[in-house]
C-alpha positions in Angstrom: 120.3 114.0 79.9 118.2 112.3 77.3 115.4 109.6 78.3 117.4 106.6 76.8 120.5 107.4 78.5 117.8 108.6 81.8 116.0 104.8 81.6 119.5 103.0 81.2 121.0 104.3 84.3 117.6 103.6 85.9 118.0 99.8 85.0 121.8 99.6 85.8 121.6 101.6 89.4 118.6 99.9 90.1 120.6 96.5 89.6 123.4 97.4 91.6 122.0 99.4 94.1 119.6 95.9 95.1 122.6 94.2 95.1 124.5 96.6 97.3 121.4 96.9 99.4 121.5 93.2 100.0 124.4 93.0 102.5 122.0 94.6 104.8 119.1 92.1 104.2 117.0 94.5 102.3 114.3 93.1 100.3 114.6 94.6 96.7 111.6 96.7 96.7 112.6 98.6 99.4 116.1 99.0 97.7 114.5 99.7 94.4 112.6 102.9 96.4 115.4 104.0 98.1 117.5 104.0 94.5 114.8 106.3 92.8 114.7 108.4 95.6 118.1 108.8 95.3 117.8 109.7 91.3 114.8 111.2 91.2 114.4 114.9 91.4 114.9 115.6 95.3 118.8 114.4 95.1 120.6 113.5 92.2 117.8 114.9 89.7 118.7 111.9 87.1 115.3 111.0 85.9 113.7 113.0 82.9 110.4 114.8 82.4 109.9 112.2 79.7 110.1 109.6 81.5 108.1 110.8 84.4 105.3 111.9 81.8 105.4 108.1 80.6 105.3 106.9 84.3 101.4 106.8 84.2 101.2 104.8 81.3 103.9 102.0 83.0 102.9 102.2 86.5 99.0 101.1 84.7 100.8 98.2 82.5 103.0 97.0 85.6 99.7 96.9 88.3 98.0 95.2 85.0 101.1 92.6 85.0 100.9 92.1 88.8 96.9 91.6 88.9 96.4 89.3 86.2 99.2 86.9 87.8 97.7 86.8 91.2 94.7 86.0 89.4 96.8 82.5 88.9 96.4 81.9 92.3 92.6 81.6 92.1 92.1 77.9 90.8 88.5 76.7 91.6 90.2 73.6 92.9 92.1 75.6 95.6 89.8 78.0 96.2 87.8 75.5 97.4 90.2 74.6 100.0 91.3 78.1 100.9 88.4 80.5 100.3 87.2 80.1 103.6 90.3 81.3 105.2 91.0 84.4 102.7 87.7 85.8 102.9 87.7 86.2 107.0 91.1 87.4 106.7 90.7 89.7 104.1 87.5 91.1 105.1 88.0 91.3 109.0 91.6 92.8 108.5 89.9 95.3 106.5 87.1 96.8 108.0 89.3 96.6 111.2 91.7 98.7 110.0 88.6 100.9 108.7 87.1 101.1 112.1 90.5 101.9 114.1 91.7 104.6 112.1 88.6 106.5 111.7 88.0 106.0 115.4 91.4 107.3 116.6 91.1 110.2 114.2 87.5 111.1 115.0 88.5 110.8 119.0 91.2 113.6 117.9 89.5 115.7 115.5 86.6 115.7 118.3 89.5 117.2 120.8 91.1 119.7 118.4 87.1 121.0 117.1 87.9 120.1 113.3 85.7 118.5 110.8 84.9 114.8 111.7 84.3 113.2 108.0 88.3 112.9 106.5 88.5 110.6 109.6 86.3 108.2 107.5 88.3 108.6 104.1 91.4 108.1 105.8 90.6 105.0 107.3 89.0 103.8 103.9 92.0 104.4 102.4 94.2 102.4 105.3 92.3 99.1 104.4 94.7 98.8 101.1 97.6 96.5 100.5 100.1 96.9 98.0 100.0 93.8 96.2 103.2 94.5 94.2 105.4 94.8 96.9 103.9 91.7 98.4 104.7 89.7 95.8 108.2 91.4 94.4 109.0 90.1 98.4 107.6 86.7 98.1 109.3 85.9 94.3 112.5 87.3 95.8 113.0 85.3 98.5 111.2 82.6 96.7 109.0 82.0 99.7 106.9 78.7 99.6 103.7 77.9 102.3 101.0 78.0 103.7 101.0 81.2 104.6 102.9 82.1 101.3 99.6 80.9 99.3 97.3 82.7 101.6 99.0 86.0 101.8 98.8 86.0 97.6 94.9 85.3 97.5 94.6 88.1 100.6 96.3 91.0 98.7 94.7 89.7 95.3 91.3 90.7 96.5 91.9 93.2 99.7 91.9 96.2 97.2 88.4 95.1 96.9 87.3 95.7 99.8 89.3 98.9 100.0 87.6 100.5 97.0 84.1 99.3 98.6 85.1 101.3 101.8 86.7 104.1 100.1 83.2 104.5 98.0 81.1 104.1 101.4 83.1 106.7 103.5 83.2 109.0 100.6 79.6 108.9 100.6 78.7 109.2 104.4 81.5 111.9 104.3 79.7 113.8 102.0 76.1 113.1 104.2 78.4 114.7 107.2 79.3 117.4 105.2 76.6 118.4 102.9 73.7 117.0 105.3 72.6 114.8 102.6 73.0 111.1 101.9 74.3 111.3 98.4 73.8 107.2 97.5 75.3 108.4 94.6 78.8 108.0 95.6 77.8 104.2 97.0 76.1 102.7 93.7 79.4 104.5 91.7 81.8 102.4 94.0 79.8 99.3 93.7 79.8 99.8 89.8 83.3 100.3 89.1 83.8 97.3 90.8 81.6 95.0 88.7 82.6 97.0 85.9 85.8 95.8 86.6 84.6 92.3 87.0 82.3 91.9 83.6 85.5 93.3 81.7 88.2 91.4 83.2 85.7 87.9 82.6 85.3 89.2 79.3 88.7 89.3 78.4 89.6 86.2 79.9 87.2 84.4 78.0 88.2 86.1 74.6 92.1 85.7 75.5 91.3 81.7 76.1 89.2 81.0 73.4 91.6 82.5 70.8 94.7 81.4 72.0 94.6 78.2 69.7 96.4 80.1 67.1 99.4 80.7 69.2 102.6 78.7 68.3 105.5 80.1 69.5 107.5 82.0 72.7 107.3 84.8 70.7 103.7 84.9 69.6 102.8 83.9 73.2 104.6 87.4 74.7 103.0 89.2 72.0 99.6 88.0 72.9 100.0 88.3 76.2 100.5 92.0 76.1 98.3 93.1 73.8 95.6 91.4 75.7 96.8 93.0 79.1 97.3 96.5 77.1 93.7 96.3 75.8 92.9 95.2 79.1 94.6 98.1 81.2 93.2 100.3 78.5 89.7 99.7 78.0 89.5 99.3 82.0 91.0 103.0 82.2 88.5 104.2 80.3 85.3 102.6 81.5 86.6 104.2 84.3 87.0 101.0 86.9 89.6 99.3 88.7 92.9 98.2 86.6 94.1 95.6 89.6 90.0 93.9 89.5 90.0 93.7 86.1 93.1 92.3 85.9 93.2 89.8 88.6 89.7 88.3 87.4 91.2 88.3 83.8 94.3 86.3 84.9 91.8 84.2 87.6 89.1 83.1 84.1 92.5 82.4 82.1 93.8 79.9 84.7 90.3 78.2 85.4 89.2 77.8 81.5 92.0 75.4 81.3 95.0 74.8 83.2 97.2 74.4 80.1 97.0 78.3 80.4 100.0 78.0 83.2 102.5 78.7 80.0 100.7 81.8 80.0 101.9 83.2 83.4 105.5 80.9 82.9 106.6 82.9 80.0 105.2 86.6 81.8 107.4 85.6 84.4 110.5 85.7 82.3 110.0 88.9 81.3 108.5 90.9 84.6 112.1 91.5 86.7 112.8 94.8 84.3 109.1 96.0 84.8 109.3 95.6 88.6 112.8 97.5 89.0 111.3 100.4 86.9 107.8 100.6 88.3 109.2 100.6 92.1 112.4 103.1 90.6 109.9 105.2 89.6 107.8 104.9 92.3 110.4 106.1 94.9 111.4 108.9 92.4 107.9 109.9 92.7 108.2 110.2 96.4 108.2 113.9 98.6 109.8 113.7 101.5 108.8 117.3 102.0 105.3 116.4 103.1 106.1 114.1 105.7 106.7 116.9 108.2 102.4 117.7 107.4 101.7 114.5 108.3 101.3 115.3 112.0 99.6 113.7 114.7 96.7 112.8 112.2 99.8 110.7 110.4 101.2 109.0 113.4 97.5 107.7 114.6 96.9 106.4 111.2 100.3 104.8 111.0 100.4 103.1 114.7 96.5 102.3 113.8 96.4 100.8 110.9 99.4 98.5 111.7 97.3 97.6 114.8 94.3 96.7 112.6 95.9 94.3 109.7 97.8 92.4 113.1 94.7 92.0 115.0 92.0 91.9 112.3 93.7 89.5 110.2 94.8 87.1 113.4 90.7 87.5 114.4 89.9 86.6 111.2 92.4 83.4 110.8 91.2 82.3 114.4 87.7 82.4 113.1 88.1 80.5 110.3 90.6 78.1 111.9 94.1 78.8 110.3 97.2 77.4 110.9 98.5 79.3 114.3 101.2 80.5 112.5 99.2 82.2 109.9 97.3 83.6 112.7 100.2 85.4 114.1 102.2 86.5 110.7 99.7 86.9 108.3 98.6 90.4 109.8 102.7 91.4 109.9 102.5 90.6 106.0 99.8 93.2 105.0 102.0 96.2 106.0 102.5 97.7 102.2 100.2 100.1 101.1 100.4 102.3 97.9 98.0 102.3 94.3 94.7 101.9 95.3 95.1 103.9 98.8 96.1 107.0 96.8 94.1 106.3 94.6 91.8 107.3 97.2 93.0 109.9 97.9 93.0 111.9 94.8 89.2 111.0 94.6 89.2 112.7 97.8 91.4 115.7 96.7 88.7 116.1 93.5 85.5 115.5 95.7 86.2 117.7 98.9 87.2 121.5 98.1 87.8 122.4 101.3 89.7 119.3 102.9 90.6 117.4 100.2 94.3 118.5 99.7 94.8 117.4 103.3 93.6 113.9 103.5 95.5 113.3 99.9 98.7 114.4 102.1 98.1 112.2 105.0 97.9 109.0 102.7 100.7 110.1 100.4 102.9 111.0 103.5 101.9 107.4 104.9 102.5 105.8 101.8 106.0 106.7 101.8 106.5 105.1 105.2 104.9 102.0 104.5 106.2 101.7 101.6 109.7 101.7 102.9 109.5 99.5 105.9 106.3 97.5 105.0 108.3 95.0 102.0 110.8 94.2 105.6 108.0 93.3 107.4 106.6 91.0 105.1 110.0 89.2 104.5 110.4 89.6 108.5 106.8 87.6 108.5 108.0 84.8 106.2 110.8 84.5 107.6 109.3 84.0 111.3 107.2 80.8 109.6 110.2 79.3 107.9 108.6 80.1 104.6 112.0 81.7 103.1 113.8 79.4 101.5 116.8 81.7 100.5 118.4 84.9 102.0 120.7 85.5 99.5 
């Protein structure tokens, strides 16, 4: 099978298989994963080496896509409003999560004598969101809301805090290890993350300023990608964060001037395709085989982490005085996890020789659980706040 014929069957199985999928109130995203794992390599074997060598470069161009429109969702004037809200959310739900799966892991690792310090990386690692599920759900169903609006600022800057823990608990994991504090590790993790943030200003500025000389529908898809190319790009190489650049490109665009909507209108027009193939691809990429490694080390951070983004993010919308229906949904809504987690993980796979391989396991097996039934409870979370407006 050639890669044309390979990415054409991709698109129309995708199509139909969502549809099909539909009469048993499946999101798409999860129908989209179940599709590739249906074609990819474990069953019917229908996507090419080709197009799995390209799958780097569209999963990076897709997260890119994502980011820089849930950067819209950052206008001064709302953030205003809201910030309050997002930031306990966000950063409660995280460090809860943090603290609950390292805890239960550690309390086990203690009882089986093994080393205590992937029980910090794992629960680094659980703090993630998968912002393109989350909002493949929310454009689907085209939910609308309060808690709609809060849940897209929440996943837009969660990955933050994740790569801030991931850099911290790779560090102290290395002090538990190597009995020395290697601040290395912490000042490396803070810079990618401004990194991220100087080059995705940078960009936004340049893409606003020069955007006078753009005229047509056209033009405007042209120069939207070759600024999110050069984007993706040059943040791949400085070695930071795609989804922070991205967003805080996408958040400077929107706040220069808010005639730079058309911007994000027209991306929209074009994004279905790039979704379908990205989560395709995605569930191609996904090994069943590990999940019998995952263990009891798997089913603690599961059952943990679900218990952390309920009761972290309700703490955190109780203490900054959301809506009581936020407070008991929003937590429900963070379920996804994927990029950034195993992300993660394969820093952990390069920086630990000896157990390394097994906390990149125990993330990936994970990943392909929440990945599956985290998109249902998001819509299930939606849906409980009359947000949904269609369940077509």
């Amino acid at each position: 099978m050639n890669s044309l014929l390979s990415a054409g069957l991709i698109l129309m199985l995708g199509f139909a298989g969502a549809r099909l999928l539909k009469y048993i109130k499946l999101p798409s995203v999860t129908a989209f994963l179940i599709v590739g794992i249906i074609i990819g390599p474990q069953i019917l074997n229908m996507v090419t080496e080709e197009i799995f060598l390209a799958s780097d470069f569209f999963s990076n161009l897709v997260l890119g896509v994502i980011a820089f429109s849930l950067g819209e969702n950052f206008r001064l004037e709302e953030i205003k409003r809201g910030m309050k809200q997002v930031m306990w959310i966000s950063v409660v739900a995280a460090v809860g999560v943090w603290l609950l799966v390292s805890a239960a892991i550690v309390i086990y690792f203690i009882i089986i004598k093994f080393p205590l310090y992937p029980a910090l990386v794992l629960g680094a690692a659980a703090s993630a969101t998968a912002p393109a599920a989350t909002v493949l759900v929310i454009r689907e169903y085209r939910a609308s809301g309060l808690l709609t609006e809060l849940l897209l600022k929440v996943v837009a800057i969660d990955d933050a805090w994740c790569l801030i823990l991931g850099a911290m608990a790779i560090a102290f994991a290395n002090a538990m290890r190597a009995d020395v504090f290697q601040t290395a590790h912490v000042f490396a993790g803070i810079g990618e993350i401004v990194g991220a943030l100087i080059i995705g200003g940078f960009m936004g500025y340049a893409f606003s300023s020069l955007n006078r000389f753009v005229k047509t529908s056209e033009e405007f898809m042209i120069y939207i990608f070759g600024f999110l190319l050069f984007n993706v790009g040059l943040s791949i190489t400085m070695h930071v964060s795609v989804l922070l650049s991205s967003m805080m490109m996408g958040l400077v665009v929107i706040n220069i001037s808010r005639q730079n909507y058309k911007f994000f209108e027209v991306l929209r027009t074009v994004d279905a395709p790039l979704y379908l193939m990205f989560f395709i691809l995605a569930g191609a990429h996904l090994d069943f085989s590990i999940l019998y490694k995952m263990g009891i080390v798997g089913i603690l951070y599961i059952v943990f982490r679900t218990v952390g983004k309920v009761y972290g993010a309700k703490l955190g919308a109780r203490i900054s005085g959301a809506s009581k229906p936020v407070e008991n949904w929003i937590g429900l809504a963070l379920s996804p996890q994927a990029g950034v987690a195993l992300g993660i993980g394969l820093v952990a796979k390069a920086t630990f020789p000896d157990y390394g391989d097994y906390i990149f396991t125990i993330i990936a097996a994970t990943t392909v659980v929440f990945e599956l039934v985290g998109p249902l409870l998001t819509k299930l979370s939606l849906q409980k706040v009359g947000e949904i407006s269609s369940l077509e």
